[in-house]
C-alpha positions in Angstrom: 189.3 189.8 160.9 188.0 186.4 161.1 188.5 184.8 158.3 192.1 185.9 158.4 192.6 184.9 161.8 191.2 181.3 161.1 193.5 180.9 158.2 196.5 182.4 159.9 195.9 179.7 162.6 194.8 177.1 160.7 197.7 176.9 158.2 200.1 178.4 160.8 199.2 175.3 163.2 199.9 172.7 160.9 203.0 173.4 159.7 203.8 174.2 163.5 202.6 171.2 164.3 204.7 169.3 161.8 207.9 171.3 162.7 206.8 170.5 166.7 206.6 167.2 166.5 209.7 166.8 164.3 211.9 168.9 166.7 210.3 167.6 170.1 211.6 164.0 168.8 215.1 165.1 167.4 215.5 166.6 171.1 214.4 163.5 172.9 217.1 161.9 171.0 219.5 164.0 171.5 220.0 165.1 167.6 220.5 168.6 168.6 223.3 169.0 165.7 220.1 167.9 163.1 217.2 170.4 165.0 219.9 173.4 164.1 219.6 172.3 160.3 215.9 171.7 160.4 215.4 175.7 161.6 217.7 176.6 159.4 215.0 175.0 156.6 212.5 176.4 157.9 213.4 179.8 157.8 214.1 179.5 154.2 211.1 178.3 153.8 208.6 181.3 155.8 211.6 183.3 153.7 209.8 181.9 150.0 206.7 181.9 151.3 206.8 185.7 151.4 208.4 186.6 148.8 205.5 184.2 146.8 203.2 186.5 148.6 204.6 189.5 147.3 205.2 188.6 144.0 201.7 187.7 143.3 200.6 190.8 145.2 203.0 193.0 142.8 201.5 191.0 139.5 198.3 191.7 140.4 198.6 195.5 140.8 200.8 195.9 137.6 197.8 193.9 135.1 194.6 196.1 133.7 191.5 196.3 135.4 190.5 193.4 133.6 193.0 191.4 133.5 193.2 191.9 137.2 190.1 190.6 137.8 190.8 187.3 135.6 194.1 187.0 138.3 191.3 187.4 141.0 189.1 184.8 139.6 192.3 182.5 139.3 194.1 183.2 142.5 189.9 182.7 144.3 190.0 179.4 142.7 193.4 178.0 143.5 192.7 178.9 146.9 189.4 177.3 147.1 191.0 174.1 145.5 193.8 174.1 148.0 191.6 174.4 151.1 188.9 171.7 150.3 192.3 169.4 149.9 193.6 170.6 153.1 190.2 170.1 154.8 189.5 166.6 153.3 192.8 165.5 153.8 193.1 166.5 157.2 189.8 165.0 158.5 190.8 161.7 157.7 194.4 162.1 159.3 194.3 164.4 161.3 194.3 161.3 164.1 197.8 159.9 162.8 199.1 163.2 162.0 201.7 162.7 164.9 202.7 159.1 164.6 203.4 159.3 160.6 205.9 162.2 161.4 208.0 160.2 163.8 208.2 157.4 162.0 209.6 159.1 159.2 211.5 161.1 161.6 212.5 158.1 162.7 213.5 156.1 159.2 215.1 159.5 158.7 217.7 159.3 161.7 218.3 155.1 160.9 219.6 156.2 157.8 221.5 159.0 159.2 220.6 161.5 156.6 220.7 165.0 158.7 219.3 166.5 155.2 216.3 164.6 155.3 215.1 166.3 158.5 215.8 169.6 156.6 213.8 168.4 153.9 210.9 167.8 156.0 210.9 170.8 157.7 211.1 173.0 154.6 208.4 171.0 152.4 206.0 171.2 155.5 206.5 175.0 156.3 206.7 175.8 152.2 203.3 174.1 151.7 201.0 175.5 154.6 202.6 178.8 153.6 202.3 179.1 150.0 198.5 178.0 150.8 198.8 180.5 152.7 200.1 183.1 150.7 197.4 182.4 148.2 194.5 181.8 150.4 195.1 185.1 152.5 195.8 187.3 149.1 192.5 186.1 147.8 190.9 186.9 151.1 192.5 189.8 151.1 191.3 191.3 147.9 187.4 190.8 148.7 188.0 192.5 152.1 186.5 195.8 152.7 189.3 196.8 155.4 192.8 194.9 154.6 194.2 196.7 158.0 192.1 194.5 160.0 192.5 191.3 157.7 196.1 191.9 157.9 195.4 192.2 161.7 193.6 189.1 161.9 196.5 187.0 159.8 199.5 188.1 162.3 197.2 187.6 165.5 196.2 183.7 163.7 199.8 182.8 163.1 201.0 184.0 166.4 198.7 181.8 168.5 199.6 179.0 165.7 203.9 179.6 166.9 202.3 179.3 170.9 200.6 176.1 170.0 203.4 174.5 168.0 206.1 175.7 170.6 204.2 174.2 173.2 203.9 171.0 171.8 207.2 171.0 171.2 208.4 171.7 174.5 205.5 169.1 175.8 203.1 171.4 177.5 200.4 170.7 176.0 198.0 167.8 174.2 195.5 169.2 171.5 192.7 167.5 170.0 193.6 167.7 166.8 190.2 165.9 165.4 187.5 168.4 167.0 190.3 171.4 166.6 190.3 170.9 162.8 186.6 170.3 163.0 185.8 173.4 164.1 187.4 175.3 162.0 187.0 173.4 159.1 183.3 174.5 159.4 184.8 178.3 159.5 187.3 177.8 156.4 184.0 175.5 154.1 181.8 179.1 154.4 185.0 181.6 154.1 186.0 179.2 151.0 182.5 178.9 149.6 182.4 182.7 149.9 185.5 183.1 147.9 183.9 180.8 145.2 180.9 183.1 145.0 183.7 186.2 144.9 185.6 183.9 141.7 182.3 184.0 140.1 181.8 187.8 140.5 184.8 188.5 139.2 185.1 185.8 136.5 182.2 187.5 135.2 184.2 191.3 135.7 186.7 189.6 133.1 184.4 188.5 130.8 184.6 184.9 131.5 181.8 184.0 132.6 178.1 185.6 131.4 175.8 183.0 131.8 173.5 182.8 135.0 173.6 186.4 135.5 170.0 187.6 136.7 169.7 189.0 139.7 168.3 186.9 142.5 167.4 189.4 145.0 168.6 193.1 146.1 170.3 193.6 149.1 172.0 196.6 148.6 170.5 198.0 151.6 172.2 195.3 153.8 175.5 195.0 151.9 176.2 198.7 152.2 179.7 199.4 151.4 181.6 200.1 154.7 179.0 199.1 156.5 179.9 196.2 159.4 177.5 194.5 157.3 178.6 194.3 154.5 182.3 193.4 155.9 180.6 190.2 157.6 178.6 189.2 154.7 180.9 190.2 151.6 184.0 189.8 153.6 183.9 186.8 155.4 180.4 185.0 152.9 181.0 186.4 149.5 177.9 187.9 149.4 177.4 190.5 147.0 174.9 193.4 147.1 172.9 191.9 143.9 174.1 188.0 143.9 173.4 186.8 140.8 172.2 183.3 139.8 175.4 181.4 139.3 176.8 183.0 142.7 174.0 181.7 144.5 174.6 178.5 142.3 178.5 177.9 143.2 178.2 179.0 147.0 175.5 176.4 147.4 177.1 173.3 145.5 180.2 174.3 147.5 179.3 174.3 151.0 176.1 171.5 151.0 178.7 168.6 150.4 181.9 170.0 152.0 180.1 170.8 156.1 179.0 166.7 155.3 182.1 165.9 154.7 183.1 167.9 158.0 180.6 167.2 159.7 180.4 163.4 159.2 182.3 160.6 161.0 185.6 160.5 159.3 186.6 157.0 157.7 189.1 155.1 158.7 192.5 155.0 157.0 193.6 152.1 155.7 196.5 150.7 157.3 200.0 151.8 155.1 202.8 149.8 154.7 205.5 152.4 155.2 205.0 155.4 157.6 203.6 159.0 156.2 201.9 157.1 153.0 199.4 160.5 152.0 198.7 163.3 152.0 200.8 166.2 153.7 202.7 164.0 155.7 202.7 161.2 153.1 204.5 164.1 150.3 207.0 164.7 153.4 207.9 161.2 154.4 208.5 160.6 150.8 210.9 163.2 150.4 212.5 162.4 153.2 212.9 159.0 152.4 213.9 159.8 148.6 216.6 162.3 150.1 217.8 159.6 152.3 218.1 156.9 150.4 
C-alpha cells in the first residue's frame, strides 16, 4: 500500500496544487465565469487519464507471455524516467512553484484569453495523471496484492484533493520543499525497485541475458505471500534470487538520485518571462501560445 499511496499523493498533489493555485487566484479576481471553464478542463483531463490507464492495462493482458513481459520492462522504464524528471524538476522549483503559476495566470487574464486558463488546467492535470497512469500500472504489476495497491492509490489521491482544496480555499500553507523531500526519498527506492523489476523482466523477454548469476538466495525471506516479500518485492524490487545486473541497476539508480534529494537544491536562475521550465514552464507556454 505504500508505494501506491505515496504516488497517489504525490502526483495527485501537484496537479492539485497547480489547479489550487490557479482557481484560488481566478476567485480573488473575481473570474468566476473562467474557474467554470477551467473544471470543465480538468475533468476532461482525470477523464483521458483513465481511459490511458485502461487502455494500457487492456494491451497488456491481450500480448503473450512474452511479449507481456517486454510491455512490463517498457512501461517499468517509462515510469522510472518520468519520476527521476518529476523529482529533479521539482526539487529545484518546487520553491517558485506558486508564483510561476500566477504570473501566467496572470499574463493569461491581461490578455483576456478564458481558454488559456483551460489550457492550463488540462496540461497540468493530463501530465501528473498520465504519470500516473503509467507509474501506478507498473507498480501495480510487481505487487503481490493489487487490492491493497489499489487501496493505497484511492486513499493517496484523496488526501492529495484535501490538500489542493484547502489551498484553494486558503486554509492552509504547505512546505512544499521538505514535503517533496520527503517523499522524494520514498518514490528514489520505489523507482529504483521498479528498475530492478525492468531488469527481471527484460531478461523474461529475452532482452537482456548478460549479468545474470545469482548474487545471493533469499528465497526464504522473499516468500511468495509472505508480508515479506510484499515489502521487499513490492515496494524494493527485490527478487527472491537477484541477479547481478538487478543488484547493478538498483544501486546506480538510487546512490545518485537520494544526493540529488538529499542535497541543498541550486538556485534557479532568474527567467525572464514567468513559468520558464519545467511543469509549470510547459504550462505557461501553452498558455501564453493559446493566448497570443
Amino acid at each position: 500500500m505504500l508505494p501506491t499511496l505515496v504516488i497517489g499523493l504525490r502526483e495527485g498533489l501537484e496537479a492539485a496544487l497547480i489547479v489550487g493555485i490557479v482557481a484560488a487566484f481566478l476567485a480573488r479576481q473575481g473570474r468566476r465565469d473562467a474557474l467554470r471553464q477551467v473544471w470543465a478542463g480538468v475533468l476532461a483531463a482525470v477523464a483521458l487519464c483513465f481511459g490511458v490507464g485502461f487502455a494500457l492495462h487492456a494491451l497488456e493482458r491481450s500480448l503473450p507471455q512474452r511479449q507481456q513481459e517486454g510491455l512490463e520492462t517498457v512501461i517499468g522504464l517509462l515510469a522510472v524516467a518520468m519520476v527521476t524528471w518529476m523529482i529533479v524538476w521539482m526539487r529545484r522549483n518546487a520553491r517558485h512553484l506558486k508564483g510561476d503559476l500566477e504570473g501566467a495566470a496572470a499574463a493569461a487574464l491581461a490578455r483576456g484569453s478564458a481558454r488559456a486558463l483551460v489550457a492550463m488546467a488540462f496540461l497540468a492535470v493530463l501530465r501528473e495523471g498520465f504519470e500516473t497512469a503509467v507509474f501506478l500500472l507498473s507498480v501495480f504489476q510487481s505487487s503481490t496484492n493489487a487490492g491493497t495497491a489499489s487501496a493505497g492509490a484511492i486513499i493517496g489521491v484523496a488526501i492529495a484533493f484535501v490538500l489542493g482544496y484547502a489551498v484553494y480555499r486558503g486554509g492552509v500553507r504547505l512546505n512544499l520543499q521538505k514535503f517533496f523531500t520527503a517523499t522524494g526519498v520514498v518514490l528514489v527506492v520505489v523507482a529504483a525497485g521498479l528498475l530492478m523489476t525492468a531488469a527481471h523482466t527484460a531478461h523474461e523477454a529475452g532482452w537482456v541475458n548478460a549479468g545474470q548469476s545469482t548474487v545471493a538466495d533469499l528465497s526464504g525471506l522473499v516468500a511468495p505471500g509472505t508480508p515479506q516479500a510484499a515489502l521487499l518485492t513490492g515496494v524494493l524490487g527485490v527478487q527472491p534470487q537477484p541477479t547481478v545486473v538487478e543488484v547493478v541497476v538498483w544501486l546506480v539508480f538510487v546512490v545518485p538520485m537520494l544526493a540529488v534529494v538529499l542535497g541543498k537544491p541550486r538556485r534557479r536562475q532568474p527567467a525572464a518571462a514567468p513559468a520558464a521550465d519545467g511543469a509549470t514552464g510547459k504550462v505557461g507556454a501553452a498558455v501564453r501560445n493559446t493566448a497570443a
